[in-house]
C-alpha positions in Angstrom: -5.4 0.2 -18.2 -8.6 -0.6 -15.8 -11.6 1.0 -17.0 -13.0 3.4 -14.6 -16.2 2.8 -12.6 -19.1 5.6 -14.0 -20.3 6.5 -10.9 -19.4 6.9 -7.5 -18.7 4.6 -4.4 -16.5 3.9 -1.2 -14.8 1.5 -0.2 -15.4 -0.9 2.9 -13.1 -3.0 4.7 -14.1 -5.2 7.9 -11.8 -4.4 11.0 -8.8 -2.6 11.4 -6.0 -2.8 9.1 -2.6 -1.3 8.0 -1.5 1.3 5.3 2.2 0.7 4.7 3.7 3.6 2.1 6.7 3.2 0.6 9.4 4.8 -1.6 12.7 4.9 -3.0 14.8 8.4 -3.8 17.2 7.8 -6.5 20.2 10.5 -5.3 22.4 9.6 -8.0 21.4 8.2 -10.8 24.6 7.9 -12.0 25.5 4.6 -9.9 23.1 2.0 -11.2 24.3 -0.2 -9.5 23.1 0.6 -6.3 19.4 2.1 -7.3 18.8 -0.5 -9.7 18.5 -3.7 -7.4 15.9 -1.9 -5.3 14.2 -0.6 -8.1 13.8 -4.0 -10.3 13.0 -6.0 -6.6 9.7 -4.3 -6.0 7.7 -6.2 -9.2 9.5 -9.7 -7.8 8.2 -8.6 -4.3 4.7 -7.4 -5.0 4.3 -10.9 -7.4 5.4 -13.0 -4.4 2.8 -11.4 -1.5 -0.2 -11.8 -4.5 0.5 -15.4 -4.8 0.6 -16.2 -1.2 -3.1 -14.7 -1.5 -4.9 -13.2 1.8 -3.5 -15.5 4.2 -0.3 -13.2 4.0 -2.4 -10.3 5.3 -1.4 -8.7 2.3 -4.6 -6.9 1.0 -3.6 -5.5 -2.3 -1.5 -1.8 -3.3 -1.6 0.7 -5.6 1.0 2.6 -7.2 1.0 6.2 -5.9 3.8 7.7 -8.7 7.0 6.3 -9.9 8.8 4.2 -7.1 6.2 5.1 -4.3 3.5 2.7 -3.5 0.3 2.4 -0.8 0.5 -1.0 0.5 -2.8 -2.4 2.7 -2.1 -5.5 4.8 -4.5 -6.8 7.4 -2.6 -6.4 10.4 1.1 -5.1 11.6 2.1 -8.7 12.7 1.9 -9.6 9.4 3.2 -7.0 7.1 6.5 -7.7 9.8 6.2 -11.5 9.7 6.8 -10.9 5.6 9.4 -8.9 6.4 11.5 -10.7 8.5 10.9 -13.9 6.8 14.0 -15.5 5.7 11.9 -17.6 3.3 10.5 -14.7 1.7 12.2 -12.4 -1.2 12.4 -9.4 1.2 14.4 -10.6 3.9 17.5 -11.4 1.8 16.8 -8.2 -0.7 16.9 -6.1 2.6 20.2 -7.6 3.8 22.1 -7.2 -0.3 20.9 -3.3 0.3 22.4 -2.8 3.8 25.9 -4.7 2.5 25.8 -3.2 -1.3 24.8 1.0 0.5 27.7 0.7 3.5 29.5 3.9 3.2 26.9 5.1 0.7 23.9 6.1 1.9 23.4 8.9 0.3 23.3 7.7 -2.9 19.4 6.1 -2.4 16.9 7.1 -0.2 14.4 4.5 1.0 11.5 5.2 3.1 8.6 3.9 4.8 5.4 4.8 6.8 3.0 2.6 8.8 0.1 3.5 9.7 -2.5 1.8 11.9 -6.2 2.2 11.0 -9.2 0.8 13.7 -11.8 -0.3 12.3 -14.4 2.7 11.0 -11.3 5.0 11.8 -11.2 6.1 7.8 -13.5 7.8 4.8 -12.8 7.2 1.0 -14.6 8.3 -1.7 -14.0 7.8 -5.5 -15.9 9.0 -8.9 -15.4 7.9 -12.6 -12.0 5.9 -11.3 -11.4 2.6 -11.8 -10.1 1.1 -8.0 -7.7 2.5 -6.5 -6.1 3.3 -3.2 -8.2 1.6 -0.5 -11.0 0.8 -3.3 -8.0 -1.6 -4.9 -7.6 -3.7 -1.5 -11.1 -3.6 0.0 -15.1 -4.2 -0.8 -16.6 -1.3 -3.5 -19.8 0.0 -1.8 -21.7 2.1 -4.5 -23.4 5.7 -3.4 -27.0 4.8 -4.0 -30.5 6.3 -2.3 -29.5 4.2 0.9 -27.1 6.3 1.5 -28.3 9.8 2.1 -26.0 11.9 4.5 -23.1 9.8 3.5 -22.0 11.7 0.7 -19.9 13.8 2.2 -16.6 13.2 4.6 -18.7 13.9 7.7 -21.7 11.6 6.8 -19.0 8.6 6.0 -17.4 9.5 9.3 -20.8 9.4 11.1 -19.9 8.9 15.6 -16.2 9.1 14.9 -15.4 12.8 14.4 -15.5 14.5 18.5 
């Protein structure tokens, strides 16, 4: 378990980037052997984008609770170009799913949301946790005397709210 940080902070991350959330629905648990590929793929998945370090775009993720995940990736055009890559493991997982579910949707539900953040365009703010969320994939700024007004949502936000 990662030891929590004792005080408070924010995170900071230069430029825009990309919050990609996703999740699986297990509708019947009963047929393992459609859940279970797409459940035991995820580890494989998150291992390969980790060692192809930042030049993937892929900034880090945290869990969220069981089989749903916050991914952060430096730009749309990358988070596809993983995703369509035949020489990565999620092009060919994607393509076993589609043939394995035909006729049998119901019994998974996959989702995902992206989400396209400008640069500034976001507030975080974390207390006695270790990183997590944002604070996993970006630079830890600590709350200090320098930062007066920025305590709260507003003060973070500072020129962006209208």
């Amino acid at each position: 378990m990662t030891r929590p940080i004792p005080s408070q902070f924010t995170a900071r991350i230069e430029g825009g980037f990309v919050v990609f959330l996703i999740g699986m629905r297990i509708n019947k648990p009963w047929k393992i052997g459609t859940w279970w590929p797409v459940f035991s793929a995820m580890p494989r998945l998150l291992k390969e984008l980790r060692a192809a370090g930042p030049a993937s775009g892929f900034l880090g993720h945290t869990p969220l609770r069981p089989m749903i995940m916050a991914q952060y990736w430096r730009s749309f055009e990358q988070l596809e170009a993983y995703a369509r890559s035949k020489d990565s493991l999620h092009w060919p997982a994607w393509v076993a799913f589609n043939r394995r579910i035909k006729g049998a949707r119901g019994d998974i539900g996959i989702w995902h949301e992206t989400y396209l953040v400008r640069a500034g365009d976001y507030e975080c703010v974390y207390s006695g946790m270790p990183p997590f969320g944002l604070s996993a994939a970006a630079e830890l700024i600590r709350f200090g005397k320098d930062q007066v007004g920025r305590s709260a949502a507003r003060g973070r936000l500072a020129g962006r709210l209208e």
